[in-house]
VOGU-3710 file (C-alpha; in Angstrom, 3 decimals, decimal comma):
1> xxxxxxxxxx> 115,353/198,282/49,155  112,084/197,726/51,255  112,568/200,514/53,217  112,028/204,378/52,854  116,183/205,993/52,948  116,305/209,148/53,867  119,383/211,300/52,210  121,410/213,217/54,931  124,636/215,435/54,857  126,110/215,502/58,212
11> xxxxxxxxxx> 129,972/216,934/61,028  130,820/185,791/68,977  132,527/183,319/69,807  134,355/183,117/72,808  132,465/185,437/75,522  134,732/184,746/78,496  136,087/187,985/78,739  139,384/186,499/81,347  137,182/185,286/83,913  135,352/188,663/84,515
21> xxxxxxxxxx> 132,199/187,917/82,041  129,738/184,504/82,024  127,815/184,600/78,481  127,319/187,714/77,677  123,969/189,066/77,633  122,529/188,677/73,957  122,391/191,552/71,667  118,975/193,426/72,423  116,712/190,048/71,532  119,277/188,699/69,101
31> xxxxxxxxxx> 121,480/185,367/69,462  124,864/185,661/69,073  124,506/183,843/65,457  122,361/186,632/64,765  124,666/189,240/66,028  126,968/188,086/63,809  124,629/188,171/60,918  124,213/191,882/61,415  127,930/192,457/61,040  128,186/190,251/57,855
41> xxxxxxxxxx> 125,392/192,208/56,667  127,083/195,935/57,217  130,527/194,413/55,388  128,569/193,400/52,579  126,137/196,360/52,530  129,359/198,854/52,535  131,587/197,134/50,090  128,500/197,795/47,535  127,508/200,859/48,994  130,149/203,040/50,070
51> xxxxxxxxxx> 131,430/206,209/47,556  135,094/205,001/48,112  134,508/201,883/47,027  137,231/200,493/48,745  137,914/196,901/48,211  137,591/195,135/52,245  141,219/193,693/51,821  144,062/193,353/54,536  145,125/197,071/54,269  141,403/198,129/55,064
61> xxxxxxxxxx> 141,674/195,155/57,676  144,170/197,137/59,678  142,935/200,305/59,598  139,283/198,412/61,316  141,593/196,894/63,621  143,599/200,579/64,445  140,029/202,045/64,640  138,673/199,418/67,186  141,415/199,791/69,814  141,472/203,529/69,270
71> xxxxxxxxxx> 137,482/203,350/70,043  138,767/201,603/73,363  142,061/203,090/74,468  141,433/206,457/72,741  144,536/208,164/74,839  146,702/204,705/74,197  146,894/204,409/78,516  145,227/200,773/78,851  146,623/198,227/76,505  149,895/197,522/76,407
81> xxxxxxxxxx> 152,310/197,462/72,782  152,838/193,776/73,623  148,990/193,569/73,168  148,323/195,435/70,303  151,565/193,468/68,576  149,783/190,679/69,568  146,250/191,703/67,641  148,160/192,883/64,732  149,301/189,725/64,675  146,443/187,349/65,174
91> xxxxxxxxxx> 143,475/189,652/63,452  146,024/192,599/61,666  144,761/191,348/57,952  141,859/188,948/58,363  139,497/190,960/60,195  136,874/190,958/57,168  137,709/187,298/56,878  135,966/186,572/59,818  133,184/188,843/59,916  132,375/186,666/56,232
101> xxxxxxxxxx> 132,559/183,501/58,145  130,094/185,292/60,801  132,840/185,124/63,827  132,927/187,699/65,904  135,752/186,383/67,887  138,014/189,221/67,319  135,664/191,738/69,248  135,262/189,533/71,931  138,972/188,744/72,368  140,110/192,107/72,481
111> xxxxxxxxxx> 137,312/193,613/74,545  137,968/191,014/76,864  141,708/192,154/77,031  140,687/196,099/77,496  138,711/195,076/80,322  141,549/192,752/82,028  143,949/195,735/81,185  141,457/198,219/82,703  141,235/196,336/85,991  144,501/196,246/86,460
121> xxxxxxxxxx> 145,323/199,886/86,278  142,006/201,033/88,499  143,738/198,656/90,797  147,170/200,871/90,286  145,369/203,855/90,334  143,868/202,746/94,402  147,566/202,375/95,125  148,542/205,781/93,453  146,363/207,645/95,533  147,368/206,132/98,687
131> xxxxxxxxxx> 150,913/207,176/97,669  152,324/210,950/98,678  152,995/212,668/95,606  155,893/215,572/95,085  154,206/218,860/93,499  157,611/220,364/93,508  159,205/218,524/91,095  159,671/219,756/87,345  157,621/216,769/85,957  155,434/217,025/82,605
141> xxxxxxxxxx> 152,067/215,017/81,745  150,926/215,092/78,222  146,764/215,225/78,241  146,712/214,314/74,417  148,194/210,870/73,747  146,161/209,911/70,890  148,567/209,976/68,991  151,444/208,569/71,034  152,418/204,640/70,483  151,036/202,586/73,231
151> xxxxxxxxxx> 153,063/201,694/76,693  155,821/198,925/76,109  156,359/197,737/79,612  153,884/197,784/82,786  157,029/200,388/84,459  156,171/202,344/81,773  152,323/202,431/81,894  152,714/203,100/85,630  154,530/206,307/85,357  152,238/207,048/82,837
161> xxxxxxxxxx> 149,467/206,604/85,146  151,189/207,933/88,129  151,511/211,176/86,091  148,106/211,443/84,834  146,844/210,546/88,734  149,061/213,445/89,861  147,709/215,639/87,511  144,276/214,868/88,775  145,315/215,648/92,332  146,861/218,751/91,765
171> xxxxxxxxxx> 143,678/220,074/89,758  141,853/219,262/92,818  144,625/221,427/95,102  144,370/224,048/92,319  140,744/223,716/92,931  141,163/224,565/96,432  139,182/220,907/97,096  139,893/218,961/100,627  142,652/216,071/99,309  140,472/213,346/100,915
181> xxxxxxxxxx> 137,891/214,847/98,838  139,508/215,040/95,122  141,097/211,343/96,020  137,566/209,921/96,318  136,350/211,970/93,282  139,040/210,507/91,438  138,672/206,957/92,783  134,818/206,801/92,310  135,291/208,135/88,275  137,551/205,110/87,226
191> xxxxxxxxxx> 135,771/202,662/89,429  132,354/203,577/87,625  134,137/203,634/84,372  135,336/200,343/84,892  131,789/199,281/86,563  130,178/200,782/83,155  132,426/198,967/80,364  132,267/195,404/82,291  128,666/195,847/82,394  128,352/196,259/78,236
201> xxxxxxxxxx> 126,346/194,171/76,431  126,737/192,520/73,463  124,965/195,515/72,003  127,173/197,951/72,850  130,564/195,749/71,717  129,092/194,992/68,445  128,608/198,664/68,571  132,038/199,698/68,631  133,330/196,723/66,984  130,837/197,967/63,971
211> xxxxxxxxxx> 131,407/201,615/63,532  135,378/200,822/63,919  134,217/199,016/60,649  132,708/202,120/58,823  135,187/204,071/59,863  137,459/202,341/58,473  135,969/203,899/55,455  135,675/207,721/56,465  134,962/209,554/59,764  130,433/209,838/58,183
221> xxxxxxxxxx> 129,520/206,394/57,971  128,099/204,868/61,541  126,504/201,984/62,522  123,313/202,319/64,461  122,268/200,275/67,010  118,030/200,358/67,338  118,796/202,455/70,619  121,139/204,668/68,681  118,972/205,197/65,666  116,226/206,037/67,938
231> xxxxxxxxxx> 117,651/208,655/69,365  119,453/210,054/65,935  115,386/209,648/64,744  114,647/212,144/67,915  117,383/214,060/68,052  118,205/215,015/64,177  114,921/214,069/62,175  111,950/214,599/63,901  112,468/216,450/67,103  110,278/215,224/68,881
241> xxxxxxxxxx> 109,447/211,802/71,074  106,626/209,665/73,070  107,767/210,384/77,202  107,375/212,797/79,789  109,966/215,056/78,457  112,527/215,005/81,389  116,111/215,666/80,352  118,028/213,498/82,791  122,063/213,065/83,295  123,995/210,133/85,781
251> xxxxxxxxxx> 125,391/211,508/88,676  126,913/209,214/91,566  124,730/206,376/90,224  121,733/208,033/90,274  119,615/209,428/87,307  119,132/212,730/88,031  116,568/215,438/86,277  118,502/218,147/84,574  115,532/219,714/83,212  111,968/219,798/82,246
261> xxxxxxxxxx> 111,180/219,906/78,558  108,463/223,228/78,605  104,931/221,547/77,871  105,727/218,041/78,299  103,835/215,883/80,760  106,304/216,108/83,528  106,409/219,755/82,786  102,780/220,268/83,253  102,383/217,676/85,841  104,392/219,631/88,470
271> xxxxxxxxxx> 105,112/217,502/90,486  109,294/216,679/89,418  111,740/219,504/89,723  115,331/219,871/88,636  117,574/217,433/90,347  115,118/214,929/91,599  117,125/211,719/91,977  115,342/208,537/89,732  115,730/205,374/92,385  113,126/203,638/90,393
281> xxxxxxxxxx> 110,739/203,028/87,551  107,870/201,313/86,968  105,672/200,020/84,530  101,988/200,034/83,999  100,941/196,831/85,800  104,333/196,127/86,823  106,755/196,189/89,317  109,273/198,982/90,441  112,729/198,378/89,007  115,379/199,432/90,391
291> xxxxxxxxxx> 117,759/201,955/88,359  120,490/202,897/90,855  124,032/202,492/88,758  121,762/201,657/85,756  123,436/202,816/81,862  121,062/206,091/81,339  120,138/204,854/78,248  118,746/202,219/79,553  116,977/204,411/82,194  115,782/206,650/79,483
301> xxxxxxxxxx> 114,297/203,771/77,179  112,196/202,631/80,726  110,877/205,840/80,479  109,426/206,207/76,799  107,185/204,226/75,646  103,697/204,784/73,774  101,522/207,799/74,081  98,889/207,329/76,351  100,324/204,739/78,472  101,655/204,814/82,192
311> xxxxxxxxxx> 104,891/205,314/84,007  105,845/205,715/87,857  109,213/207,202/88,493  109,618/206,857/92,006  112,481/209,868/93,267  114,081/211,046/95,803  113,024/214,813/96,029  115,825/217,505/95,727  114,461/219,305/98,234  114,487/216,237/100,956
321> xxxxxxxxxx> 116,458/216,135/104,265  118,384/212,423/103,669  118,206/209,715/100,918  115,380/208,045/102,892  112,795/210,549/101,063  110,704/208,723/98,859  107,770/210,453/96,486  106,213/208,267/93,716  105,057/210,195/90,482  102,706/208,404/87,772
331> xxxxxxxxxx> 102,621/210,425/84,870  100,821/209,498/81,205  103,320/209,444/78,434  102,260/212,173/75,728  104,387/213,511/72,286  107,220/215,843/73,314  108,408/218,341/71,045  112,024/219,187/71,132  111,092/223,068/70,687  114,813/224,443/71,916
341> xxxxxxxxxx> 116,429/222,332/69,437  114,141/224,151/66,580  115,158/227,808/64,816  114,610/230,996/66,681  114,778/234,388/66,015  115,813/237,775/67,677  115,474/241,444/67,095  118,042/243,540/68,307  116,709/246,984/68,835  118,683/250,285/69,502
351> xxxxxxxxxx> 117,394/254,161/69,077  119,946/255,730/66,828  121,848/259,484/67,849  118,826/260,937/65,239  116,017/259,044/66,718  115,995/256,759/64,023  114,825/252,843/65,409  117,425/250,775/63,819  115,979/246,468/64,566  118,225/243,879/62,947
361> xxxxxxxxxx> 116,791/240,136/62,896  119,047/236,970/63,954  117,622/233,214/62,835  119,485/230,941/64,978  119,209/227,817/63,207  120,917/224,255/65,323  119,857/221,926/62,538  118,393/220,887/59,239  115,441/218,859/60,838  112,241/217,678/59,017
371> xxxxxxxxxx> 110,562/220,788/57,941  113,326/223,160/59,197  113,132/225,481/56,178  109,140/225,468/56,872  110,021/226,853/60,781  112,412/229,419/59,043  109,909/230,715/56,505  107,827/231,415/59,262  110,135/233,435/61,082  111,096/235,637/58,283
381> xxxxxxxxxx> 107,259/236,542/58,131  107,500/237,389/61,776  111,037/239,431/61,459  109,157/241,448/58,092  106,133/242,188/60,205  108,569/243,453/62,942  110,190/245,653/59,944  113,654/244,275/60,250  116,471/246,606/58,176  118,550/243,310/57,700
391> xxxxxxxxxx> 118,698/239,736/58,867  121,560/237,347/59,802  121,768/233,806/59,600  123,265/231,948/62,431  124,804/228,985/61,801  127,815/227,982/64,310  126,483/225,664/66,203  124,661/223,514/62,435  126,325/220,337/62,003  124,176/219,528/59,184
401> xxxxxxxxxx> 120,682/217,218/58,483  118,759/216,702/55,493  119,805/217,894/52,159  116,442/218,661/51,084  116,144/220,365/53,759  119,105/222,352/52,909  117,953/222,852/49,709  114,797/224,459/50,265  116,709/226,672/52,739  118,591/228,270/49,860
411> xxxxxxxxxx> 115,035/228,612/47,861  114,165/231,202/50,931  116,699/233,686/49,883  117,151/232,821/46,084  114,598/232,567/43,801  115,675/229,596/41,032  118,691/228,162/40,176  120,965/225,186/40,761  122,189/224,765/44,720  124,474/221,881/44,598
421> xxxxxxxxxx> 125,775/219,102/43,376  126,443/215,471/43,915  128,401/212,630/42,468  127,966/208,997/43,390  130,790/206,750/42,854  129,987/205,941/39,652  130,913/209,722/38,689  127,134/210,358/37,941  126,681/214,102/38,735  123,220/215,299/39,905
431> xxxxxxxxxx> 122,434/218,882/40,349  120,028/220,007/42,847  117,480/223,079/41,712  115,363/225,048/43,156  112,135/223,819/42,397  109,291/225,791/43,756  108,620/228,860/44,864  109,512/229,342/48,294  111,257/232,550/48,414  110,386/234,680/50,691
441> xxxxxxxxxx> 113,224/237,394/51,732  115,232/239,692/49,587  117,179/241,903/51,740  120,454/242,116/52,995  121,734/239,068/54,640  124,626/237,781/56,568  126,021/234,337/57,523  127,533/233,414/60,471  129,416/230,293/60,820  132,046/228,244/62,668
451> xxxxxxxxxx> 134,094/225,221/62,650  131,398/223,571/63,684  129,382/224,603/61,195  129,082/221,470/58,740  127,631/219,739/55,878  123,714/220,820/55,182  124,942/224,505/56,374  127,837/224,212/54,606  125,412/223,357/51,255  123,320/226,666/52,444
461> xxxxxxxxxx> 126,261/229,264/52,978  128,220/227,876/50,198  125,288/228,692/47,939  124,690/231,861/49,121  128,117/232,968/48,932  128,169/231,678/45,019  125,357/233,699/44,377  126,759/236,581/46,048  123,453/236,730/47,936  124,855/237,061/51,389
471> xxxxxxxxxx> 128,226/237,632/52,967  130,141/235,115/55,136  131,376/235,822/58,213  132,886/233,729/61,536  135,866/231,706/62,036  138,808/231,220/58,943  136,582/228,077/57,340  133,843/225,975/57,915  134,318/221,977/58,948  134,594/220,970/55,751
481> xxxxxxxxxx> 132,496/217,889/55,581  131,352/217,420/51,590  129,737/214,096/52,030  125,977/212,870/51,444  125,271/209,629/53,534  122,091/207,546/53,427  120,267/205,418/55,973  119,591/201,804/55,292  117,559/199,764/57,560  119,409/196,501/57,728
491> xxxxxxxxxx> 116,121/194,433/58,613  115,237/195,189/54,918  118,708/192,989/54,142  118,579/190,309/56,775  117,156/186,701/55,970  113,272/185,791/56,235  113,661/184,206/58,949  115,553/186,867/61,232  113,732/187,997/64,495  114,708/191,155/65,928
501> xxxxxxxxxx> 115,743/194,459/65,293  119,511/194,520/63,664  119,261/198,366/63,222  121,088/200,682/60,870  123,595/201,724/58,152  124,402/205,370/57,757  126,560/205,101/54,815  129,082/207,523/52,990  127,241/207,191/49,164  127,934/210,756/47,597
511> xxxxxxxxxx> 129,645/213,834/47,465  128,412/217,139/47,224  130,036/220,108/45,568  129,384/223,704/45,085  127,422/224,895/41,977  131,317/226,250/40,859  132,559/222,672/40,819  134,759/223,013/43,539  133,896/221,374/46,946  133,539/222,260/50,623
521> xxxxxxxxxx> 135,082/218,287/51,624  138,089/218,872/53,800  138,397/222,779/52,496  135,207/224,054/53,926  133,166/227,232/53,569  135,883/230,529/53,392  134,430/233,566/55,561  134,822/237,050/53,637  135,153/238,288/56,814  136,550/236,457/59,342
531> xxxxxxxxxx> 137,130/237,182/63,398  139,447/235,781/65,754  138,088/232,792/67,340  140,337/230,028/68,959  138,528/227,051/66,980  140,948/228,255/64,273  143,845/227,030/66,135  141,771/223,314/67,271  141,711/220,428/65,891  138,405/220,747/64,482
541> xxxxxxxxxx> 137,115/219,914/61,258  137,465/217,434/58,391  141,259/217,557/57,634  141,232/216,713/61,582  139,331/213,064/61,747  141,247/209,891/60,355  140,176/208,526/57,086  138,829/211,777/55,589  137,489/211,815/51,899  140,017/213,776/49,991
551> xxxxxxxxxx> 138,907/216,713/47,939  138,947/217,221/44,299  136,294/219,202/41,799  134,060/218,635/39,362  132,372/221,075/36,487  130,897/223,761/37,091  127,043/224,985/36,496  125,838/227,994/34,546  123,854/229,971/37,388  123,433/233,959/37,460
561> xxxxxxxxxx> 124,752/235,752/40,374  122,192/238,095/42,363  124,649/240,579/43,363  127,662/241,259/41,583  128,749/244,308/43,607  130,178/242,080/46,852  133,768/242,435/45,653  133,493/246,740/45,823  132,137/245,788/48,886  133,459/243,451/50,861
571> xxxxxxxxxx> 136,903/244,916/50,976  135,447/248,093/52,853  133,585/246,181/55,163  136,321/243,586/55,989  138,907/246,879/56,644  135,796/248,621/59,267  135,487/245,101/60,974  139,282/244,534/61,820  139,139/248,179/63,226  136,333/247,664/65,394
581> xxxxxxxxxx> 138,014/244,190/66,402  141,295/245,737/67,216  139,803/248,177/69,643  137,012/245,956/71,214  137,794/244,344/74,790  136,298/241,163/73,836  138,333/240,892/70,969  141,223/241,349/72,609  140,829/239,655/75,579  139,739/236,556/72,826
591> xxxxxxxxxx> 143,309/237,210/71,318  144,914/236,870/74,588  143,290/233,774/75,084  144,258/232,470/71,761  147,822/233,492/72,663  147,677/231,221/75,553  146,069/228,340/73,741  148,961/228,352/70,779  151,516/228,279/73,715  150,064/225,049/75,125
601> xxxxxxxxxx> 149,215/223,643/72,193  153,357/224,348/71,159  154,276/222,559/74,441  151,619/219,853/74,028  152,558/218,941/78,255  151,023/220,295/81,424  153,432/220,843/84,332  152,981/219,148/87,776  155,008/221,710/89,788  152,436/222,739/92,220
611> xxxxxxxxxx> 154,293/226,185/92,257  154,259/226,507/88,047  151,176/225,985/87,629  149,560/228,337/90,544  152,101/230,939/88,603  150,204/229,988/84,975  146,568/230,227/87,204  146,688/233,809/88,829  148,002/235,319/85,477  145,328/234,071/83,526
621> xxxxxxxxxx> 143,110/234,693/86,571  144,669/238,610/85,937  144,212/238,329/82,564  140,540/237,746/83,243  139,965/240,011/86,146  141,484/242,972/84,073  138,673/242,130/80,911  135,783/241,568/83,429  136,767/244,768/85,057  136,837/246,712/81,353
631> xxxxxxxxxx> 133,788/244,830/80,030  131,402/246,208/82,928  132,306/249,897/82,152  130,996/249,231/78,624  127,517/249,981/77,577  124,908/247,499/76,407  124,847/247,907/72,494  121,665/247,450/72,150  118,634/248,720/73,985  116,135/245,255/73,818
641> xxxxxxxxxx> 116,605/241,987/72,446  113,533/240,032/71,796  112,994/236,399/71,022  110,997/234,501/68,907  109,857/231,057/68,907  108,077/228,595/66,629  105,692/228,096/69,351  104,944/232,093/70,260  105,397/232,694/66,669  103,049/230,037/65,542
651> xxxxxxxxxx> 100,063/230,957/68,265  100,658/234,691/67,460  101,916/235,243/71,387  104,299/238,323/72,579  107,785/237,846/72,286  110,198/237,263/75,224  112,107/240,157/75,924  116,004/239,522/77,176  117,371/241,995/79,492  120,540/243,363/77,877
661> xxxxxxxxxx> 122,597/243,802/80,813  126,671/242,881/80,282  127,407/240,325/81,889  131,033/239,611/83,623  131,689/236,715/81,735  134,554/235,162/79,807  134,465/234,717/75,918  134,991/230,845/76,833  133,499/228,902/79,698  136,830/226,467/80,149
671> xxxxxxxxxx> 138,795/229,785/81,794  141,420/226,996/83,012  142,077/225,677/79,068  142,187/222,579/80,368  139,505/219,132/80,262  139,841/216,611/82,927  137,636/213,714/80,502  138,651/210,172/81,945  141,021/209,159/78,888  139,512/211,636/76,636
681> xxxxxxxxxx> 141,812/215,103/77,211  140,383/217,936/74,665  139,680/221,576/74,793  136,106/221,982/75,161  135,540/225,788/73,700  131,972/226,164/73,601  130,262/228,976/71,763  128,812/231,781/74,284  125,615/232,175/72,883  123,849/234,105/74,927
691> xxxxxxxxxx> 122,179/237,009/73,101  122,854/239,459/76,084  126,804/239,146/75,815  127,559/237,558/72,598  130,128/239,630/71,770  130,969/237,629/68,127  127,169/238,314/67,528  127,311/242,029/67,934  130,275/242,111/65,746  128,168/240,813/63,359
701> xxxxxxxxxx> 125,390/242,730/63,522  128,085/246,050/63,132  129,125/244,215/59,350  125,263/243,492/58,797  125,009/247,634/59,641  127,590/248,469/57,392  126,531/245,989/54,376  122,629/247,770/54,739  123,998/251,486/54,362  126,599/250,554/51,239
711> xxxxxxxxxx> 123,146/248,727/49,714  121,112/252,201/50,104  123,497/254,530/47,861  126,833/253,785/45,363  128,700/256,470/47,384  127,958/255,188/50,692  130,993/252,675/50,081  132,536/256,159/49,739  131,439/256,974/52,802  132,658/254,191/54,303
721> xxxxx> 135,724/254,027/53,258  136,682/257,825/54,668  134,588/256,867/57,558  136,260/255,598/61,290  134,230/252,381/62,994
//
């Protein structure tokens, strides 16, 4: 292999697509012959590579095909049964045959039927909203139909439609939104859906078509398209890219600035604010382009390009009177660092009844990016210098990165030993030790994780706990992803004579397991302490995504563990927890919430009765008033937060101080438990995060407390046993 692989654990034929399509565009600067190539090339490249070694036969054949149409018709409301009966039919078992005869007819051919299908019901849906509907009817949609066969008949995939339209309309009159208003919201989001998947290139079909492929071998293993592995280069690796650091989203056609990257060209420059509109770009010794209803990514790869060089964004000001506003920026591209997606600290600080300063340190760690445990070390020296008592680790939001990265993560807190394992498919075990001497804290430490907290964390805490160098705390388990994958460039395996960039493999080749023998795949990282937290009742983790790795174990290592005093321990600190849980109005208001979420997730349908659902609305609009009400006669638990960049930290500036004020917020931001995503219906429970009112934070902090005073003395764990929270 030509290339340099980095190791990382992370959670044509025919081209008339039914008279909608001419040729289709070719595949970034490839020919369709070379398209084709590419996809040979990934078969090949994961029959030898792949950890499951699974032989590419027709059972595999039909799970690629299952996995393509999912990728399309995710919620199983486009195609018809007829035409997946058809498919199974025609392509069912020779899928791999034709990718080895370098035909890509199949992914043609049924993206060309998605897109006929999909015309046809943004048609229907013009003609549902046009049509009065009747809220006061007992009628049931059901958001998640992943999982449901597809429509037999086009009655049937009306009413389906027709129900899913009327659930759209009454979240608008829930909303208290003018009807004209939510019927052109609705009727402009399937229009530009359909505008956006008849516009794909070949690029972005082989894309699908491709990771159907490697998932078709487990849920890890992606293809990467040179846009794609770009942005997992910017976005995971390096943090950091050549632009004018502008974070931009689409809205009505437009690309529109979200936010200014602090320090970046555009930053510095002044002259673009938050939610400029992008009408057009231009080039150094070019010509404007025009990028109204253009594919952001498209937009966004206009904008980067190599340091020093040019680019004109001409926008339409947010402050303007009318459209007609034009103001023409030229700003000089220039390295952007990524800094919020780097670690951070925070010391919590609170004067004690006796007078006594008591500051605990947080690292709030999104990622195991180049150098990450470098950006860590650093902090620690800052927390030490601010003469932290303790230190916790947060981790919810880490879906992984590089395992040496991982690795030398552990080495901060542990000072040698073995920190994991990993077995190729050849059964060849290879354990991972510490190897120099990076450790650099010794006090009492805490975890925090998630569901969401996966593979390179899960390496991290799963060490830690073995070692019984820190305690584990957050939701029931970890994601549960045990997998190593590797990147391949595929230009390393096409033939001499192959122009272009085909882009990359991120293959499944390992599995990891704990230094015990037994493994985090599918089972995750156990908390010894564990809080309420409605990702436990989600579909979230491994055991959750088709085609999962199963678990099994291997031998264990000999290591010594640091502590061997966590089981006296742990008991006392999990009973003081559940007592301060049971009597904090977060908590509860959480468990309330979690009540409601088991419900729907029971009924698994959403009424339509105007009247019903109003009911369900004010008495979880009660359920929240009475909590916001409770929560603002509490007191802030701590008297200053202060935060700590790699930047400040790095250039020896103050910290930011965070007002601790409590907030009236919600412990989730989706208050209405239910996502309106066009053909894509999930709960969407993001992590409140904010230092000021994260109540799951504090909570940990109070076991960090405890865990620091049963460390000073044997009896304190006396002490806290006879003691009330």
């Amino acid at each position: 292999m030509k290339s340099k692989v980095k190791i990382l654990v992370l959670f044509l034929g025919t081209c008339l697509l039914w008279g909608l399509f001419d040729k289709l565009p070719a595949y970034g600067d490839l020919t369709e012959s070379q398209c084709a190539k590419v996809a040979k090339t990934v078969a090949s490249l994961l029959q030898q590579a792949h950890f499951s070694q699974k032989p590419a036969d027709e059972k595999l054949s039909q799970v690629f095909l299952k996995d393509y149409l999912d990728a399309l018709d995710f919620s199983h409301m486009v195609f018809l049964q007829s035409d997946i009966d058809e498919f199974n039919e025609k392509y069912g078992k020779k899928l791999f045959d034709y990718i080895y005869q370098e035909d890509l007819t199949p992914a043609f051919d049924i993206y060309s039927r998605y897109i006929h299908r999909l015309t046809e019901r943004e048609s229907l849906i013009e003609g549902l909203l046009a049509t009065p509907h009747d809220f006061t009817k007992d009628e049931y949609y059901q958001t998640d139909r992943s999982k449901m066969p597809w429509p037999k008949t086009e009655e049937e995939a009306k009413d389906l439609w027709r129900k899913r339209i009327k659930f759209e309309l009454l979240q608008g009159k829930l909303a208290n939104e003018k009807p004209e208003q939510t019927k052109k919201t609705i009727s402009r989001r399937y229009a530009r859906l359909l505008k956006e998947m008849r516009e794909a290139d070949s690029e972005e079909i082989l894309d699908y078509y491709l990771n159907a492929l490697t998932h078709a071998y487990d849920p890890h293993s992606d293809y990467q398209s040179p846009s794609e592995a770009k942005n997992f280069e910017i976005n995971s690796i390096k943090l950091s890219l050549t632009g004018i650091g502008a974070v931009l989203k689409s809205e009505e056609g437009y690309p529109k600035i979200v936010s200014l990257v602090p320090g970046g060209p555009a930053d510095l420059d002044k002259r673009l604010k938050p939610n400029d509109r992008i009408v057009a770009v231009q080039q150094e010794k070019g010509e404007p382009v025009d990028v109204v209803d253009m594919k952001l990514n498209k937009v966004v790869e206009m904008i980067r390009g190599e340091k020093g060089t040019k680019v004109t964004l001409i926008v339409i000001p947010a402050d303007s009177p009318d459209d007609s506003v034009r103001k023409s920026v030229t700003l000089v591209r220039d390295e952007v660092k990524l800094n919020e997606q780097r670690a951070k600290a925070f010391v919590y600080e609170k004067t004690e009844k006796d007078g006594k300063m008591e500051r605990l340190g947080v690292i709030q760690l999104p990622g195991f990016y180049e150098h990450a445990s470098d950006d860590v070390a650093l902090l620690i020296k800052r927390l030490e210098k601010e003469k932290i008592s303790g230190l916790v680790l947060d981790l919810r939001k880490n879906g992984g990165g590089m395992l040496e990265e991982a690795v030398n993560m552990t080495a901060l807190f542990i000072k040698d030993g073995p920190v994991v394992q990993v077995k190729d498919f050849r059964g060849r075990v290879q354990p991972f030790l510490i190897s120099s001497n990076r450790y650099c804290y010794g006090g009492p430490l805490v975890v925090l994780i998630s569901r969401f907290s996966a593979s390179a964390s899960e390496i991290v805490a799963a060490a830690l706990q073995d070692y019984g160098r820190a305690i584990i705390v957050g939701d029931q388990v970890s994601h549960g992803k045990g997998t190593v994958q590797t990147l391949i460039s595929l230009s390393d395996f096409m033939p001499w004579d192959f122009h272009g960039d085909p882009g990359r493999l991120k293959v499944t080749v390992q599995k990891f397991y704990r230094i015990t023998g037994l493994t985090t795949q599918q089972h995750g990282v156990a908390s010894d302490i564990v809080f309420p937290s409605l990702d436990d009742y989600l579909e979230i983790g491994e055991s959750s995504l088709p085609n999962y790795l199963p678990a099994d174990q291997i031998n264990p290592m000999n290591f010594q563990k640091v502590n061997t005093g966590l089981s006296t321990i742990v008991p006392v600190l999990q009973r003081r927890s559940a007592q301060r849980i049971a009597s904090s109005i977060d908590f509860i208001h959480l468990n309330s919430e979690i009540e409601v979420l088991k419900k729907k997730m029971s009924e698994k349908l959403v009424s339509l009765n105007e009247a019903q659902r109003k009911k369900e609305k004010e008495e979880f609009a009660l359920l929240k008033k009475n909590y916001e009400t409770a929560r603002a006669e509490q007191k802030s638990s701590y008297d200053k937060i202060y935060e700590f960049d790699i930047e400040s930290v790095k250039n020896h500036k103050e910290p930011k101080i965070i007002t601790n004020t409590v907030e009236k917020t919600s412990p989730t931001t989706d208050n209405s438990l239910e996502d309106t995503k066009i053909l894509d219906e999930k709960f969407d429970d993001s992590l409140n995060s904010s230092p000021k009112n994260d109540f799951v934070m504090l909570e940990t902090l109070n076991v960090l407390k405890d865990y620091i005073f049963a460390l000073q003395e044997p009896k304190n764990i006396l002490v806290l046993k006879n003691e009330n929270s």
